[in-house]
N, CA, C and O atoms as a Tripos MOL2 file, in Angstrom:
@<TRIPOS>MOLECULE
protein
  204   203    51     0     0
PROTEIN
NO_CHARGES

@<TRIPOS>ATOM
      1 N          -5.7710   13.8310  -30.2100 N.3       1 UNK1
      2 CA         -5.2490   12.4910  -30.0870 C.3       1 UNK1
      3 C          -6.0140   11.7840  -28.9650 C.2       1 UNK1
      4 O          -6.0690   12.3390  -27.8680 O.2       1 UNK1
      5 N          -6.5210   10.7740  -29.1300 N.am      2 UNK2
      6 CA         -7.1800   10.4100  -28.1700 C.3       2 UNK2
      7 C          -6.4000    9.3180  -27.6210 C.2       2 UNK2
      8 O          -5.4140    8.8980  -28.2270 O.2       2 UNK2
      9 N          -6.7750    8.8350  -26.5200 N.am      3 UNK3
     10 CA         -5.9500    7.7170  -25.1810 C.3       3 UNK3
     11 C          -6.1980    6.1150  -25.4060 C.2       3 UNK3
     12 O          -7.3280    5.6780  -25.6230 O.2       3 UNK3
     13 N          -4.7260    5.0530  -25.3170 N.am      4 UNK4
     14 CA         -5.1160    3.9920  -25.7370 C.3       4 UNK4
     15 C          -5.9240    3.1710  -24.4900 C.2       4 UNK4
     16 O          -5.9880    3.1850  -23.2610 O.2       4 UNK4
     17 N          -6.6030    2.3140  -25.8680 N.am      5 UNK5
     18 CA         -7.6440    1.6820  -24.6470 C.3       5 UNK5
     19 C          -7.3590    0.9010  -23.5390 C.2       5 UNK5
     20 O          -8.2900    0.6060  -22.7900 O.2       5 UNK5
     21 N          -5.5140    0.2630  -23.1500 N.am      6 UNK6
     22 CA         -5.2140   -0.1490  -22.1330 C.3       6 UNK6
     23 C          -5.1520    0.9170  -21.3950 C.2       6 UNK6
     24 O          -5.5870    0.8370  -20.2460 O.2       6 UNK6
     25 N          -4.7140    1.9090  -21.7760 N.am      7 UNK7
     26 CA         -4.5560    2.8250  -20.0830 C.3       7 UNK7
     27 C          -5.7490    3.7500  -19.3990 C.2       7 UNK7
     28 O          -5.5740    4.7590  -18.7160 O.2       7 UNK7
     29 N          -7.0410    3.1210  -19.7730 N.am      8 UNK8
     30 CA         -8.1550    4.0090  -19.5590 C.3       8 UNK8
     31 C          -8.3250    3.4560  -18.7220 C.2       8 UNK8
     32 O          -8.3290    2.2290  -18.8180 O.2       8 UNK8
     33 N          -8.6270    4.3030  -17.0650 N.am      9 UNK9
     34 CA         -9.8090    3.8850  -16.4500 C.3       9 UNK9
     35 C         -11.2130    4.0060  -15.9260 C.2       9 UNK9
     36 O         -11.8530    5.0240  -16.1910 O.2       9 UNK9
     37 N         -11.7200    3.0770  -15.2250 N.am     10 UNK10
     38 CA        -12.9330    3.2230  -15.4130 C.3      10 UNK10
     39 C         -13.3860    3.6770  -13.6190 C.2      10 UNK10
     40 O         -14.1030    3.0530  -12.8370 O.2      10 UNK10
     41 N         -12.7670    4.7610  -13.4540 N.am     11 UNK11
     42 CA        -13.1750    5.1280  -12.3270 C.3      11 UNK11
     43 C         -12.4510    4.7110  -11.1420 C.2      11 UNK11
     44 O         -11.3700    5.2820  -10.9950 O.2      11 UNK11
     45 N         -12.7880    3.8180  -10.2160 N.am     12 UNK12
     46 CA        -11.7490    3.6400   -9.2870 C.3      12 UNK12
     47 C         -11.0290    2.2170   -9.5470 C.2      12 UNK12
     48 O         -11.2820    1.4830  -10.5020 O.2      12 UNK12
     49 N         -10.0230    1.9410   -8.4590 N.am     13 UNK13
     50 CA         -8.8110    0.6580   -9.1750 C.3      13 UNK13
     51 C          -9.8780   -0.1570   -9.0090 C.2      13 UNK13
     52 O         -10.3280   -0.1260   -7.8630 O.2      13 UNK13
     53 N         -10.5270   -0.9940   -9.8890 N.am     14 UNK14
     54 CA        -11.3940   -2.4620   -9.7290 C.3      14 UNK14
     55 C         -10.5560   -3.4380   -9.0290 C.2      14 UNK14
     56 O         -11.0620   -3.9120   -8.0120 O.2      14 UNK14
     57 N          -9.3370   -3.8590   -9.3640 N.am     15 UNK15
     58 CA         -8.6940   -5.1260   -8.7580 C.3      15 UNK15
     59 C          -8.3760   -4.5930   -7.1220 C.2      15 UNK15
     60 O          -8.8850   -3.5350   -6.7520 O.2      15 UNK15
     61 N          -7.7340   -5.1860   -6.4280 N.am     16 UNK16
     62 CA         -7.1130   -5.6330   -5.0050 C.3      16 UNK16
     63 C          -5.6220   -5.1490   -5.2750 C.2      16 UNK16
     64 O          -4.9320   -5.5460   -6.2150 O.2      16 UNK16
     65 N          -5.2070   -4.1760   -4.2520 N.am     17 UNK17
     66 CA         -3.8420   -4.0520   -4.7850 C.3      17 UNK17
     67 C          -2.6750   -4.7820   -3.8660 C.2      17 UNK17
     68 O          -2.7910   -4.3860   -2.7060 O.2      17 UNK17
     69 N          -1.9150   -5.4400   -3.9700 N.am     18 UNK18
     70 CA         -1.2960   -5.9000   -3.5530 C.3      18 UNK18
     71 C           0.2630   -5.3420   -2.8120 C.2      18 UNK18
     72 O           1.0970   -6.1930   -2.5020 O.2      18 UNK18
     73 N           0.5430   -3.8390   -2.5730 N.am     19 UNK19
     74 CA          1.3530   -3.2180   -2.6790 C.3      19 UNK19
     75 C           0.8650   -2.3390   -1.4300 C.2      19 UNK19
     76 O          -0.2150   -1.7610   -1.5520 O.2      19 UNK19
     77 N           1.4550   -2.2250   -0.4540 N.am     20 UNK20
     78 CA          0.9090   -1.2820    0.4630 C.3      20 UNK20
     79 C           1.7480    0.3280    0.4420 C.2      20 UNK20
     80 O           2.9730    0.2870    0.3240 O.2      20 UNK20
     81 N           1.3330    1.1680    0.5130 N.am     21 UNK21
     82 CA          1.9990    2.3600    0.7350 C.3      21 UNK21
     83 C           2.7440    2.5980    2.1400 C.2      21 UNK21
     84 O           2.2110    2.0640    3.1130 O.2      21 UNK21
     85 N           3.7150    3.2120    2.3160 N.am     22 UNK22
     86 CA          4.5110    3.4160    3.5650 C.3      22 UNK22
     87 C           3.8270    3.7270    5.1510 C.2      22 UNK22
     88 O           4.0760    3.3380    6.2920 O.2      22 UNK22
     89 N           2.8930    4.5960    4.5580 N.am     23 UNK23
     90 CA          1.8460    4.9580    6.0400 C.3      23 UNK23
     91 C           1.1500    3.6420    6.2110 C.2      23 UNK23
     92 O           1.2680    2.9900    7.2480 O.2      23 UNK23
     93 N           0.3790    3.2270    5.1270 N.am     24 UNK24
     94 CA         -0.4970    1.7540    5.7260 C.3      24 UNK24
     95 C           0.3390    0.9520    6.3140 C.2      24 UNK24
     96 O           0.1050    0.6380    7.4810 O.2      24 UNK24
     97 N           1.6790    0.3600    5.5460 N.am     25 UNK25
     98 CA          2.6370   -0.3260    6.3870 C.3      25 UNK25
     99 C           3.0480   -0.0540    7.8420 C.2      25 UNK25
    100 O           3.1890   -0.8850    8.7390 O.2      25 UNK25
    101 N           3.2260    1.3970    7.8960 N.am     26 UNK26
    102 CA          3.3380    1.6490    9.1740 C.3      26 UNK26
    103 C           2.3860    1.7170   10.2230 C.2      26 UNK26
    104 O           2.6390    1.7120   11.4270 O.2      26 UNK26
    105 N           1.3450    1.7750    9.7150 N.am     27 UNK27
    106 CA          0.0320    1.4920   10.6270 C.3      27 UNK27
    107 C          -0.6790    0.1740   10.7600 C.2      27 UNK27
    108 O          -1.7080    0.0480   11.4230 O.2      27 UNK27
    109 N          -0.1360   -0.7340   10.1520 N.am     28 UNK28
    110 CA         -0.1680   -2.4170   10.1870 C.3      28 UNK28
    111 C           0.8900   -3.1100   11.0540 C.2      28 UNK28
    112 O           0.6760   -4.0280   11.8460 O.2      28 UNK28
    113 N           1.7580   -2.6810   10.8530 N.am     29 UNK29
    114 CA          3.0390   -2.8290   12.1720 C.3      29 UNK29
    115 C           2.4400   -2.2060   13.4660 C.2      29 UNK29
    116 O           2.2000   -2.9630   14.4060 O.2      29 UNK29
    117 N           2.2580   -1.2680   13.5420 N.am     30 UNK30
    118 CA          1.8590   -0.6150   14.6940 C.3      30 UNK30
    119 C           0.6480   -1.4890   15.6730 C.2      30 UNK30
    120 O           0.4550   -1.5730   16.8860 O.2      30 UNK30
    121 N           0.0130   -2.0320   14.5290 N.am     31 UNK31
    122 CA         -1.4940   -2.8130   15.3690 C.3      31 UNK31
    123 C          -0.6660   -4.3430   15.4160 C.2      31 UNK31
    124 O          -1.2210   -5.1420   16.1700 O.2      31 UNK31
    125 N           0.2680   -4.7370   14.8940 N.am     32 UNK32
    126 CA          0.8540   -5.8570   15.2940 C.3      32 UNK32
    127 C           2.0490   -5.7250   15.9720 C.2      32 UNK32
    128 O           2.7820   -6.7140   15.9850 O.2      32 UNK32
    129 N           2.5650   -4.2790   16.7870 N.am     33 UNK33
    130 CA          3.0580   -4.5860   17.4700 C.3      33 UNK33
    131 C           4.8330   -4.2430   17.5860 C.2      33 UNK33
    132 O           5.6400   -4.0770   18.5010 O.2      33 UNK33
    133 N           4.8680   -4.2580   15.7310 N.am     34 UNK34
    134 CA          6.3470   -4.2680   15.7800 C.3      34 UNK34
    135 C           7.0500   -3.2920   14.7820 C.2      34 UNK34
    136 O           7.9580   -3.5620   13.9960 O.2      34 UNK34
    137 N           6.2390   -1.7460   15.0540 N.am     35 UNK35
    138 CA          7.0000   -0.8960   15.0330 C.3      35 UNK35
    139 C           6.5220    0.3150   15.8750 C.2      35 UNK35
    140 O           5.3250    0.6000   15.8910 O.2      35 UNK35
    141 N           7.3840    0.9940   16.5370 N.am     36 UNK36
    142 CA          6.9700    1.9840   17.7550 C.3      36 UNK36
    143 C           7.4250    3.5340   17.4150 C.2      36 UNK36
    144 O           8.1550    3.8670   16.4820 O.2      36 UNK36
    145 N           6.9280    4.2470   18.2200 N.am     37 UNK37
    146 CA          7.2480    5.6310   17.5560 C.3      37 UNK37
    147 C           8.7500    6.0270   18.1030 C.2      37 UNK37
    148 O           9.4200    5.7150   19.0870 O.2      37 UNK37
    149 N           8.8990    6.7230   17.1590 N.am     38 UNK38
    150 CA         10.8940    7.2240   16.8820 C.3      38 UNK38
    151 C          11.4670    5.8950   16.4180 C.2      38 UNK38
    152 O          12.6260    5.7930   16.8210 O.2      38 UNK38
    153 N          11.1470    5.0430   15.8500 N.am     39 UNK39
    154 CA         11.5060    4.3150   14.6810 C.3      39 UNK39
    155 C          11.2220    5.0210   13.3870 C.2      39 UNK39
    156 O          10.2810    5.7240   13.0160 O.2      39 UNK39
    157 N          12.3380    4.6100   12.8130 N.am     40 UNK40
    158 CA         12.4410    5.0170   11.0950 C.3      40 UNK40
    159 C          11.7200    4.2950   10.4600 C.2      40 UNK40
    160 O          11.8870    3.0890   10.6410 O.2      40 UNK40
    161 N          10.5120    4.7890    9.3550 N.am     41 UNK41
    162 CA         10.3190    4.3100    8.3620 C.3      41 UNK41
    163 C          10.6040    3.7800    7.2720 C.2      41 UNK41
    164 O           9.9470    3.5430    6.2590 O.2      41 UNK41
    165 N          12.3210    3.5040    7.7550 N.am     42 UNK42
    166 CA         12.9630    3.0240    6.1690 C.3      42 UNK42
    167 C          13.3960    1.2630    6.4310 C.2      42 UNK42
    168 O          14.0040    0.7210    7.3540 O.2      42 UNK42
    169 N          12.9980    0.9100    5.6200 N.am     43 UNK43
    170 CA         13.3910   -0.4720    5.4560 C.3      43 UNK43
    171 C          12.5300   -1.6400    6.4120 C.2      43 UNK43
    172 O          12.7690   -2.7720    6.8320 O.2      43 UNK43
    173 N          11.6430   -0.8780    6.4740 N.am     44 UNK44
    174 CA         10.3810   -2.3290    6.9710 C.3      44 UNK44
    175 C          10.2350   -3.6060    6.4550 C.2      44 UNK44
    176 O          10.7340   -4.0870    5.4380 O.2      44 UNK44
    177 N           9.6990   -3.9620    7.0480 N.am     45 UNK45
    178 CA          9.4150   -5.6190    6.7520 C.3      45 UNK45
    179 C           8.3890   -5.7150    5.5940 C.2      45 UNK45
    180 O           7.4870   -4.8940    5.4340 O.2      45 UNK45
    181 N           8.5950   -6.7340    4.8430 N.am     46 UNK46
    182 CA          7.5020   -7.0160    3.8590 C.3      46 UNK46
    183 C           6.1300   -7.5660    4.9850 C.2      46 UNK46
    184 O           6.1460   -8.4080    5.8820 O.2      46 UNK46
    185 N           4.8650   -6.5600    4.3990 N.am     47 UNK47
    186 CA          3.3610   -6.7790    5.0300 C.3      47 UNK47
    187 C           2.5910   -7.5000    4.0720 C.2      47 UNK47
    188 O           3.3040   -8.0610    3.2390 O.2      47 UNK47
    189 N           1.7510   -7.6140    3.9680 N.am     48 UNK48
    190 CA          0.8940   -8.5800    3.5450 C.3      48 UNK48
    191 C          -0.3350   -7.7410    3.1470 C.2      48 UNK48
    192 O          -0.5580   -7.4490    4.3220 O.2      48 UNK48
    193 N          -1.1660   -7.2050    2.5890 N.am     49 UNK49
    194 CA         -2.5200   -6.6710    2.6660 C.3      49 UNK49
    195 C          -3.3580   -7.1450    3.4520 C.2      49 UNK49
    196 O          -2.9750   -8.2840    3.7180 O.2      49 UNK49
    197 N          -4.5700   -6.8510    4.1350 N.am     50 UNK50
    198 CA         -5.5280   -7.2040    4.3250 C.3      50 UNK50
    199 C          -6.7440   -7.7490    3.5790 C.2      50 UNK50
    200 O          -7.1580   -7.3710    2.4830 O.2      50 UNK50
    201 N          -6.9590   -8.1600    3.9170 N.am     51 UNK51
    202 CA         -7.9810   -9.6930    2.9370 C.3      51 UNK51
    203 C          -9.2570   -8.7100    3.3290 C.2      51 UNK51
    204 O         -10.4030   -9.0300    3.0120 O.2      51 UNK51
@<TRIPOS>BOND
     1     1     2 1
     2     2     3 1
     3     3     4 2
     4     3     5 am
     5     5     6 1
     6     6     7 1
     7     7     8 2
     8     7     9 am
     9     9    10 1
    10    10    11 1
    11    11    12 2
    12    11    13 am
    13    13    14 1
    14    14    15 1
    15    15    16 2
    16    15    17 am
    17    17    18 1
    18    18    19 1
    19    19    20 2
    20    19    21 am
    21    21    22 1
    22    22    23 1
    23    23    24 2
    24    23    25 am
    25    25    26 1
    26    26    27 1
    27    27    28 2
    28    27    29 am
    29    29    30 1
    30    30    31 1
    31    31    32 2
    32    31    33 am
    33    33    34 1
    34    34    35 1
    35    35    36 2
    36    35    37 am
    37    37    38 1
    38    38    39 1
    39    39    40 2
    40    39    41 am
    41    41    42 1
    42    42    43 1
    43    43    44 2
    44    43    45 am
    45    45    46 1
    46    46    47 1
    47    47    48 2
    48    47    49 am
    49    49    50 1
    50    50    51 1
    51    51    52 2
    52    51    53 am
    53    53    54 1
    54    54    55 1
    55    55    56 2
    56    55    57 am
    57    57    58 1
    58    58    59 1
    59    59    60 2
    60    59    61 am
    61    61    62 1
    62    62    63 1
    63    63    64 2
    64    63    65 am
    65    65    66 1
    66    66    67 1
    67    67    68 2
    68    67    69 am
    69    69    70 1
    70    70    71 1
    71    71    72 2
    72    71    73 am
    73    73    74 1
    74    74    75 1
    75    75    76 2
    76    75    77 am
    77    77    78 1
    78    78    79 1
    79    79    80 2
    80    79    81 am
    81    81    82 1
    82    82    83 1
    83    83    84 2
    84    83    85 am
    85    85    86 1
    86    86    87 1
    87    87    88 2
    88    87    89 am
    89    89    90 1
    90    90    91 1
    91    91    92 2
    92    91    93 am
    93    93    94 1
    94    94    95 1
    95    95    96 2
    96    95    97 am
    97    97    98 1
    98    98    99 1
    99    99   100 2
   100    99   101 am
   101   101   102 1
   102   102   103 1
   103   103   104 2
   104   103   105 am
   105   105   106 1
   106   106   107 1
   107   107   108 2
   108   107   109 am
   109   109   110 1
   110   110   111 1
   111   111   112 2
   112   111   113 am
   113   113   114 1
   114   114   115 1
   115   115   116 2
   116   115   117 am
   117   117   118 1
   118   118   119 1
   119   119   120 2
   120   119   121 am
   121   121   122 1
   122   122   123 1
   123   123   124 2
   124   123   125 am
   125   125   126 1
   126   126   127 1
   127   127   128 2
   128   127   129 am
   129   129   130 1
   130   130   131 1
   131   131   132 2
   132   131   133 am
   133   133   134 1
   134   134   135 1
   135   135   136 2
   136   135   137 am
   137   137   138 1
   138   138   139 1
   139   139   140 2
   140   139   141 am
   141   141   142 1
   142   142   143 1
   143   143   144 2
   144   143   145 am
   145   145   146 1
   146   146   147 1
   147   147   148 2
   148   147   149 am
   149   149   150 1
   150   150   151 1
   151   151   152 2
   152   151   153 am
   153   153   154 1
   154   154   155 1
   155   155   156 2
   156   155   157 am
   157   157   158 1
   158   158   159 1
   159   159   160 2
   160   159   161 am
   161   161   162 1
   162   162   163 1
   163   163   164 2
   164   163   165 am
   165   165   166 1
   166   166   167 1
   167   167   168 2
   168   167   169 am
   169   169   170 1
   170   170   171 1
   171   171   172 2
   172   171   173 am
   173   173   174 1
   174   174   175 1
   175   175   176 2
   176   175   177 am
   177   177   178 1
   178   178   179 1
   179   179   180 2
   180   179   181 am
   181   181   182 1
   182   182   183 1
   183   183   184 2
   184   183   185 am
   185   185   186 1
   186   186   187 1
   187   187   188 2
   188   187   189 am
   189   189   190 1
   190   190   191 1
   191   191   192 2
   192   191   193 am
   193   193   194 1
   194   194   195 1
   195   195   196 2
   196   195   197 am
   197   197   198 1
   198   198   199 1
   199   199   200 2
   200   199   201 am
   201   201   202 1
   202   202   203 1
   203   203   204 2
@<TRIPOS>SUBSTRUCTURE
     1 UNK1         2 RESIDUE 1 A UNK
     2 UNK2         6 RESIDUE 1 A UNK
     3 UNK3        10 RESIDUE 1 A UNK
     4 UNK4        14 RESIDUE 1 A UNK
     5 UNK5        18 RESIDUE 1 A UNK
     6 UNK6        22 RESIDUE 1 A UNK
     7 UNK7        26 RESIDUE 1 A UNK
     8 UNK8        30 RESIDUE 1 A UNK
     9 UNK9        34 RESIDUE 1 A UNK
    10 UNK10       38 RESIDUE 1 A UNK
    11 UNK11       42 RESIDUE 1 A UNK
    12 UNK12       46 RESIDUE 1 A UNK
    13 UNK13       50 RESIDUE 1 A UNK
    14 UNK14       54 RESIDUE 1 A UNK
    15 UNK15       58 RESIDUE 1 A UNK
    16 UNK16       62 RESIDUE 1 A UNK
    17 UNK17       66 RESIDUE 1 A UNK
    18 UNK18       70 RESIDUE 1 A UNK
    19 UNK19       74 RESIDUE 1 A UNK
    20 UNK20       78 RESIDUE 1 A UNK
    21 UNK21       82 RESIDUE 1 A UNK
    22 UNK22       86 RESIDUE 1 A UNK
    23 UNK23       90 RESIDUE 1 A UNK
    24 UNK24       94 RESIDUE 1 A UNK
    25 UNK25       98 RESIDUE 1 A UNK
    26 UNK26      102 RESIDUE 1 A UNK
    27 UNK27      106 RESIDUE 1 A UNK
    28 UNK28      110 RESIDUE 1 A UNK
    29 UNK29      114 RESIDUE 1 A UNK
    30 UNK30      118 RESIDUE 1 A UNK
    31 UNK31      122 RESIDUE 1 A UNK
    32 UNK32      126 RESIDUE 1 A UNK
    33 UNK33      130 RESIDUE 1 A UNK
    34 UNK34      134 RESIDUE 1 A UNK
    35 UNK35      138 RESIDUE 1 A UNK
    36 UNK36      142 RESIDUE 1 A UNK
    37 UNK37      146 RESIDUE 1 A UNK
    38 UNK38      150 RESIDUE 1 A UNK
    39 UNK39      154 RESIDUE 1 A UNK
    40 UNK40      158 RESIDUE 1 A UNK
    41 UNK41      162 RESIDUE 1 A UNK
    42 UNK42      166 RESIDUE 1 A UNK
    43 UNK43      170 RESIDUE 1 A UNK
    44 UNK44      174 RESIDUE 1 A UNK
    45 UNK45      178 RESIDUE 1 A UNK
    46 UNK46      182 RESIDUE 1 A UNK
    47 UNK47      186 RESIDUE 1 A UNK
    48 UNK48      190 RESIDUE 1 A UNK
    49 UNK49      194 RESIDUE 1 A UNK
    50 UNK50      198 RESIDUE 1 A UNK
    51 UNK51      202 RESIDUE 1 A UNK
């Protein structure tokens, strides 16, 4: 059975992702300042990606 042609990819993500993972978030707060260590990782602020 072979794979449909929307879900193929072509190697790495081509687009910009707009979605940060929990560590990047937490290491984007950290360089701005407003999250410190022995803070919880739950319920952060919406970040923004880097351009």
């Amino acid at each position: 059975m072979s794979i449909h042609p929307s879900l193929r990819t072509k190697g790495a993500v081509s687009e910009k992702r707009n979605v940060l993972k929990r560590h990047e978030r937490v290491d984007k707060l950290k360089k701005e300042g407003r999250f410190h260590d022995g803070d919880k990782p739950w319920g952060l602020p919406k970040t923004k990606p880097e351009d």
